[in-house]
C-alpha positions in Angstrom: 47.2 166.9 -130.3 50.4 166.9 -128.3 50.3 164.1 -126.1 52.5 163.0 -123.0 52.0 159.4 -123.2 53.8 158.2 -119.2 55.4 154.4 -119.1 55.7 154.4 -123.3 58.5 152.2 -123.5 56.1 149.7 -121.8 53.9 146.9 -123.5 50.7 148.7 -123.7 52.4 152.4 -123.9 54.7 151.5 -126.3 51.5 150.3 -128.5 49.9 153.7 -128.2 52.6 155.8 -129.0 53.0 153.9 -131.8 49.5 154.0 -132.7 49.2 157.8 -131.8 52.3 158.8 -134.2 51.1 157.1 -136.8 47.7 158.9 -136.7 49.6 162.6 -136.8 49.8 163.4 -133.1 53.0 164.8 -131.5 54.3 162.8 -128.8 56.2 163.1 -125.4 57.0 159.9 -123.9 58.0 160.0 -120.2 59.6 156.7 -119.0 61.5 156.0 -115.7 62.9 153.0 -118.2 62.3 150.1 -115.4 62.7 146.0 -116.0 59.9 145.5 -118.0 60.7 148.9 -120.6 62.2 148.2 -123.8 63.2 150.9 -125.9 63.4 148.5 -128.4 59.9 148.7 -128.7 59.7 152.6 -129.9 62.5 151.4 -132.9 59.4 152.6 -135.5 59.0 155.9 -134.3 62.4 156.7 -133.0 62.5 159.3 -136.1 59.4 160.6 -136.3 58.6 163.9 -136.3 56.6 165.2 -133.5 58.2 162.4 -131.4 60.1 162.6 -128.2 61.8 160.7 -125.2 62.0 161.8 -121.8 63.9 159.7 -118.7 62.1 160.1 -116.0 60.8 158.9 -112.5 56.6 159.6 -112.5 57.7 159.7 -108.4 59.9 163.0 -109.3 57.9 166.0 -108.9 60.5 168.7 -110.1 61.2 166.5 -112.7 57.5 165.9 -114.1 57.1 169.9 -113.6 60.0 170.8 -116.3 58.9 168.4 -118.5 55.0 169.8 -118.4 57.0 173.0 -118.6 59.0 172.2 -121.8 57.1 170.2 -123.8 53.3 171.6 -123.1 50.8 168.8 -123.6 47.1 168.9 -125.1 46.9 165.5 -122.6 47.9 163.4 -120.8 47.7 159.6 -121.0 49.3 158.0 -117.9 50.0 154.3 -118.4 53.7 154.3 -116.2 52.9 151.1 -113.7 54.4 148.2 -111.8 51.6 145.9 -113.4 53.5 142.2 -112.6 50.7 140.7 -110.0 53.3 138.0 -108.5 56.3 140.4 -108.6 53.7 142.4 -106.4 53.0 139.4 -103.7 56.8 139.1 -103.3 57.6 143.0 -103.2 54.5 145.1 -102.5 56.6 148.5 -101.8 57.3 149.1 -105.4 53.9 148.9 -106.4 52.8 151.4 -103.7 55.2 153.9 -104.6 54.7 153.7 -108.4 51.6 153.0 -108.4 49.4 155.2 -105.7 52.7 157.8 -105.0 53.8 158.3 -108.5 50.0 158.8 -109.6 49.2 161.4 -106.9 52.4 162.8 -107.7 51.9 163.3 -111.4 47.9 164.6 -110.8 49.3 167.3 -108.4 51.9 168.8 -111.1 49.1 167.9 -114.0 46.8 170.3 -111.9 49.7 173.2 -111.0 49.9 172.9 -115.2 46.5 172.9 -116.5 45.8 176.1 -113.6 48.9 177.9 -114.6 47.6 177.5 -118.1 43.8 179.3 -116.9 42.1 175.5 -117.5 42.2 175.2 -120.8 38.7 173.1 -121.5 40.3 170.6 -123.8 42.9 169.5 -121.7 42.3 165.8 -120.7 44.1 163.9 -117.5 43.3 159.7 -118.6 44.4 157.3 -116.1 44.5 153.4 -117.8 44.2 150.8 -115.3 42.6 147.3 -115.0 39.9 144.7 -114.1 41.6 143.9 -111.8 40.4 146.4 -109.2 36.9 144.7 -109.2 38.5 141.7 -107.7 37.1 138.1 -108.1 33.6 136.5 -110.1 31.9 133.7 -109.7 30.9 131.6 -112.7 28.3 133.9 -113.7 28.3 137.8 -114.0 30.0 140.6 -115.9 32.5 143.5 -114.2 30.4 147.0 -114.8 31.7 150.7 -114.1 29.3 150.3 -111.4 30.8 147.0 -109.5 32.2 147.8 -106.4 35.8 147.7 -105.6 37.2 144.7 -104.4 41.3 144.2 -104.9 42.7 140.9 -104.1 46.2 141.6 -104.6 48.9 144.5 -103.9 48.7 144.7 -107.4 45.4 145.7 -107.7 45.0 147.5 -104.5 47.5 149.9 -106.0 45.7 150.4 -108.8 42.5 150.7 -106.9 43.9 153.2 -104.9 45.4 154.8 -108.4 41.7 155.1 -110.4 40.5 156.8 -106.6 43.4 159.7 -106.7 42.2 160.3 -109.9 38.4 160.5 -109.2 39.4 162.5 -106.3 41.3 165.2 -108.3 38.6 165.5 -110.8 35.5 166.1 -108.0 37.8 168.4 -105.8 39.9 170.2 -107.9 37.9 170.2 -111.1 40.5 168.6 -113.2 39.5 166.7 -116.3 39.5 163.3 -115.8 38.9 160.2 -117.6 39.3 156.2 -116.0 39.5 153.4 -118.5 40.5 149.8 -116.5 40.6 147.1 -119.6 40.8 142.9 -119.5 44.0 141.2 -120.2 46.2 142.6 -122.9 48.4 140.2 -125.2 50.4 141.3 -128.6 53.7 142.1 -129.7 56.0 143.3 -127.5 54.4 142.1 -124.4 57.2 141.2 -121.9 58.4 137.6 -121.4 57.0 137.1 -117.4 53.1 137.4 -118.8 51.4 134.3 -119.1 51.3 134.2 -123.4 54.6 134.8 -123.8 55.6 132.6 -121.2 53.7 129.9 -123.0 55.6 131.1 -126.3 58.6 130.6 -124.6 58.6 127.8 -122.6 57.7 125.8 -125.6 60.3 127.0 -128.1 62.3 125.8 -125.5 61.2 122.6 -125.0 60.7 123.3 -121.5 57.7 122.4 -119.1 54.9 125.3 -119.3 53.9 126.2 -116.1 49.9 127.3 -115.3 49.0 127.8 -112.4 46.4 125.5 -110.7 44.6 123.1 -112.8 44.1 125.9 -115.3 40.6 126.9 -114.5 41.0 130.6 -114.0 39.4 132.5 -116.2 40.0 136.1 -118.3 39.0 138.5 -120.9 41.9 138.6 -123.5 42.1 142.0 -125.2 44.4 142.1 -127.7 46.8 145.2 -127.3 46.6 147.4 -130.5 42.6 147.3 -130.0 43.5 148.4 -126.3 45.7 151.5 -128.0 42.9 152.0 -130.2 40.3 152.0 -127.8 42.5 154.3 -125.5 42.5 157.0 -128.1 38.9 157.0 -128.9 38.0 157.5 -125.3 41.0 160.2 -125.4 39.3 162.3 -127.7 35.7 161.8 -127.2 34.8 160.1 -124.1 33.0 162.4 -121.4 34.7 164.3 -118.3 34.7 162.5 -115.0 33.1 159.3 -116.7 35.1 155.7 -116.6 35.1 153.1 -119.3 35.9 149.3 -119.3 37.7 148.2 -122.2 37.2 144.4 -123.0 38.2 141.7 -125.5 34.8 140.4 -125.6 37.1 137.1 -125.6 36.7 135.1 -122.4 38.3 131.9 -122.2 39.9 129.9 -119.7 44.0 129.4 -119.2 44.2 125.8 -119.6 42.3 126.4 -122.5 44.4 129.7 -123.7 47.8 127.4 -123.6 46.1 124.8 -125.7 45.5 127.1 -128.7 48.7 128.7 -128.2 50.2 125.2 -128.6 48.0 124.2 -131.4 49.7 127.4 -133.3 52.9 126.2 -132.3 52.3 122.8 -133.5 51.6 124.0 -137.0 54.1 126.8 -137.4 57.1 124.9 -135.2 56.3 121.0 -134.8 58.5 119.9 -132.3 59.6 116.0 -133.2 58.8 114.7 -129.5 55.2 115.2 -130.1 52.8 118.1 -130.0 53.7 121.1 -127.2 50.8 120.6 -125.5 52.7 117.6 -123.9 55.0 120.2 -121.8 52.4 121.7 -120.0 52.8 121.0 -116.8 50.4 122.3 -113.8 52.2 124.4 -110.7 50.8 125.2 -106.8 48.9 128.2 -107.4 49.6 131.7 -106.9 48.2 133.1 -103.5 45.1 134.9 -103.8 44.3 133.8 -107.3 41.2 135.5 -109.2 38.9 132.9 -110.0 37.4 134.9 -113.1 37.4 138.5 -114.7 34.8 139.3 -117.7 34.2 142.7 -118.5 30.8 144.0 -119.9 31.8 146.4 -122.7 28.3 148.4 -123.1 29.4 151.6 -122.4 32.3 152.3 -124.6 30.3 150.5 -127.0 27.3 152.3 -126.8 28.2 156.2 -126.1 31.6 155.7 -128.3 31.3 153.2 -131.2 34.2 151.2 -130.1 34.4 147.6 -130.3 37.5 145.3 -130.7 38.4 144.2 -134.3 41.1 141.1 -133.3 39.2 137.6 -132.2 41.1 135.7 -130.1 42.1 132.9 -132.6 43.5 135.5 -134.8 45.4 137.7 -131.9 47.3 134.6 -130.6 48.1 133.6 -134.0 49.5 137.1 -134.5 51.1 137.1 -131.2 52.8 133.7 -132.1 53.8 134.2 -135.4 55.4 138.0 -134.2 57.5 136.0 -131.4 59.0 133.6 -134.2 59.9 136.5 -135.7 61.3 138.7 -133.3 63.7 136.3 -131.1 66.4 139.0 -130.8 64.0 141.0 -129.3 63.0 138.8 -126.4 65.9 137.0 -126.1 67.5 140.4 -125.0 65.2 140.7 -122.1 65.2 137.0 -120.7 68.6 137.9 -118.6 66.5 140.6 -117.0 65.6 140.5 -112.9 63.3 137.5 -112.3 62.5 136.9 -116.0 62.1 132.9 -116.3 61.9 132.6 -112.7 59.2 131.8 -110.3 57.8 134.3 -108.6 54.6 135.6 -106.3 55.0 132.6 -104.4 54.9 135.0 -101.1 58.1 134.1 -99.4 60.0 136.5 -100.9 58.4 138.7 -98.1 59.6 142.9 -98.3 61.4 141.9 -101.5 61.7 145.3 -103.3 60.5 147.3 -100.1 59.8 150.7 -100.1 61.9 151.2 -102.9 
């Protein structure tokens, strides 16, 4: 298939254009190149055949049109987000335009393509988005494709509003439609503001590692290239119209999370002033804080086969051992805009506006 893969110079994107090249697909990716893209990230593709790079704003119709025009994809797997929940607290505008404009804009030129090309029935329009939508659980309970919406952030109310564009254009205007919102995402690559690479980080540093609260919060951590995996099963045989959660079938809390990262850290980098988990160091929490996110997995598992294939325990010690490995990589993107600061504190009110 020829795919157009939009925010692939992202975490997760990068990890299925990777992933799709390397299984024989052609692919476009279409990336307005933001603070959190890294280019970087593509380095094992750059050559491939049957791989291209396009600049461009999801947000800028005529531009999205040509590039429908030039390069004529099988599908489309649209990824391009502001996904940074307290860069969202502090600057809400960016997230509504990216996130609820650029996606209606993108499903109205995906629909004047697919009709101009008399609905070809293999076409596929799959929006990725995120737990998050669901909002908050108790102690007790898994998120379903049937829980109702409930978004607790800007974040997630973009992406709410997101995943019901793309409903909408596949009841009203026919167009072929797939929803897949997954659990927490962690791996290589993963930009330095997220909370495991953070962690990573702060410790190599010798620096106090913030979490948030007394650590209690709890998520599903899905590791990212079983996220790319399970993105192109559900690409090429999940049904029209239907949504999947994605999980890690890995729920643990983040006071917990930052102790196993340490405990890695503590085997592969002893630091002589005693183990890492010493830095930790517990921060006023952000506003609005999820308690918990768990994601029941039945469906992809049942109607698709898929299932993750990275435990926890061995994700973060991948995760760890790639970031002692790769320190011109992130240390490239730690002078980036609000990398190493704190943020979604929510007196940074308008910051980013309507931009």
């Amino acid at each position: 298939m020829k795919l157009l893969v939009t925010g692939g110079a992202g975490f997760i994107g990068s990890a299925v254009v990777r992933l799709a090249v390397a299984r024989g697909h052609e692919v476009v990716n279409l990336d307005k190149l933001t603070y959190a893209a890294c280019l970087a990230n593509l380095a094992p593709v750059d050559d491939a055949p049957g791989y291209a790079f396009e600049q461009a704003d999801i947000c800028d119709a005529p531009r999205v049109r040509a590039i429908l025009a030039r390069h004529r994809p099988d599908a489309i797997l649209h990824l391009a987000a502001e996904s940074h929940v307290d860069r969202s607290i502090d600057g809400p505008g960016t997230f509504v335009r990216t996130n609820i404009d650029g996606t209606y804009t993108l499903l109205e030129e995906s629909r004047r393509y697919w009709e101009a090309a008399n609905r070809p029935a293999g076409f596929r329009f799959h929006h990725v988005s995120t737990d998050e939508v669901y909002g908050s659980l108790g102690a007790t309970g898994q998120f379903t494709e049937d829980t109702p919406y409930a978004p607790n952030s800007p974040y997630s109310a973009s992406k709410a509003a997101s995943d019901h564009l793309v409903r909408a254009w596949g009841e009203t205007y026919g167009l072929p439609v797939i929803v897949t919102n997954c659990s927490n995402n962690y791996g290589p690559y993963h930009f330095p503001e997220k909370l495991i690479p953070v962690v990573i980080l702060k410790a190599l540093a010798g620096a106090p590692i913030p979490v948030y609260g007394k650590g209690e919060n709890v998520r599903d951590w899905l590791y990212v290239e079983d996220h790319a995996d399970a993105l192109l099963t559900v690409l090429a045989r999940g049904t029209v119209g239907r949504s999947y959660n994605i999980g890690g079938e890995n729920e643990v809390r983040n006071i917990d999370l930052v102790r196993m990262i340490c405990a890695h850290l503590d085997r592969l980098r002893p630091r002589d002033a005693g183990p890492h988990a010493d830095l930790i160091t517990f921060v006023t929490d952000r506003p609005g804080h999820d308690l918990r996110y768990a994601i029941d997995p039945s469906r992809i598992r049942d109607e698709l086969g898929w299932r993750p294939g990275v435990t926890l325990e061995q994700g973060l010690e991948r995760t760890v051992d790639w970031y002692l490995a790769n320190q011109d990589w992130w240390r490239a993107l730690l002078d980036r805009d609000g990398v190493g600061a704190r943020l979604g504190t929510g007196t940074a009110a308008g910051r980013g506006g309507a931009a």
